[in-house]
N, C-alpha and C positions, 0 to 999 in steps of 0.2 A: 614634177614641174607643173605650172599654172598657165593654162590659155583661157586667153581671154579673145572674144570677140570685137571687133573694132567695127562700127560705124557710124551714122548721123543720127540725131537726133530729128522728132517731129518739130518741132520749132528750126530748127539749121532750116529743113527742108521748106518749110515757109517763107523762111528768108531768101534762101537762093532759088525758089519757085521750081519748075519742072526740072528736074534732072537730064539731060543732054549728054552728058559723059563724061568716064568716071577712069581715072587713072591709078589704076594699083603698082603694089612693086612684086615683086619676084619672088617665086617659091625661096625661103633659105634666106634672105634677104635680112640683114642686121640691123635695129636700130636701136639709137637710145633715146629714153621717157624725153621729148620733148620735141623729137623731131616730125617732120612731115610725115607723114607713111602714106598718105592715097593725097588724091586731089579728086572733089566732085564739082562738075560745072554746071551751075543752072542757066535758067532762062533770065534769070534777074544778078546773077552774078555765079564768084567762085568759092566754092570751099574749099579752107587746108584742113585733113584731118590728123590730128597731133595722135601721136605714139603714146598710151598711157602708160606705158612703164616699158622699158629697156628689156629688150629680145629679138627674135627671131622669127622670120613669117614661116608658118607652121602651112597655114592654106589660105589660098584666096579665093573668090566668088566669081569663079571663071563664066557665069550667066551673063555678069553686067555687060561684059562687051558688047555679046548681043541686046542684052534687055536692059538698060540702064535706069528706063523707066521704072524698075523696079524697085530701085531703092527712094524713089518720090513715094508709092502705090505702099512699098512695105516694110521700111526704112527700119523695123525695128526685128524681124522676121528674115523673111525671103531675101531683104535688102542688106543685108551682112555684106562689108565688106573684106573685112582681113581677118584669119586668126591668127592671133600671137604667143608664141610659145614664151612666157617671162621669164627672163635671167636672174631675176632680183631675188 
């Protein structure tokens, strides 16, 4: 099986400005390629971030709670939000 990392892009994070906080889903957690999997909310608005392909959350980035700031500061690194285990 294929995991894949799930998070924003430097441009997303430009657009929605400082990162404020970041809503993940559940260990275990099912989706399919299209759907919402996190929400990140900035200072200039909100991002939905879409499920790249159909699976299961393998791990999340249980930091952001506390540090959410993180994923503005390292959005391609430290700023990981979901891993996805892919079904496809």
């Amino acid at each position: 099986l294929t995991t894949v990392t799930v998070g924003v892009t430097l441009g997303a994070i430009d657009e929605i400005g400082e990162v404020e906080s970041v809503e993940l889903p559940s260990d275990g957690d099912d989706f399919s390629k299209g759907d919402v999997i996190a929400t990140v909310d900035g200072t200039n608005g909100k991002l939905e971030v879409i499920a790249p392909a159909s699976g299961f959350v393998k791990e999340i980035n249980e930091s952001l709670a506390e540090e959410p700031d993180v994923v503005s500061e390292d959005p391609l690194e430290e700023g990981w939000l979901v891993k996805l285990e892919v079904e496809d």
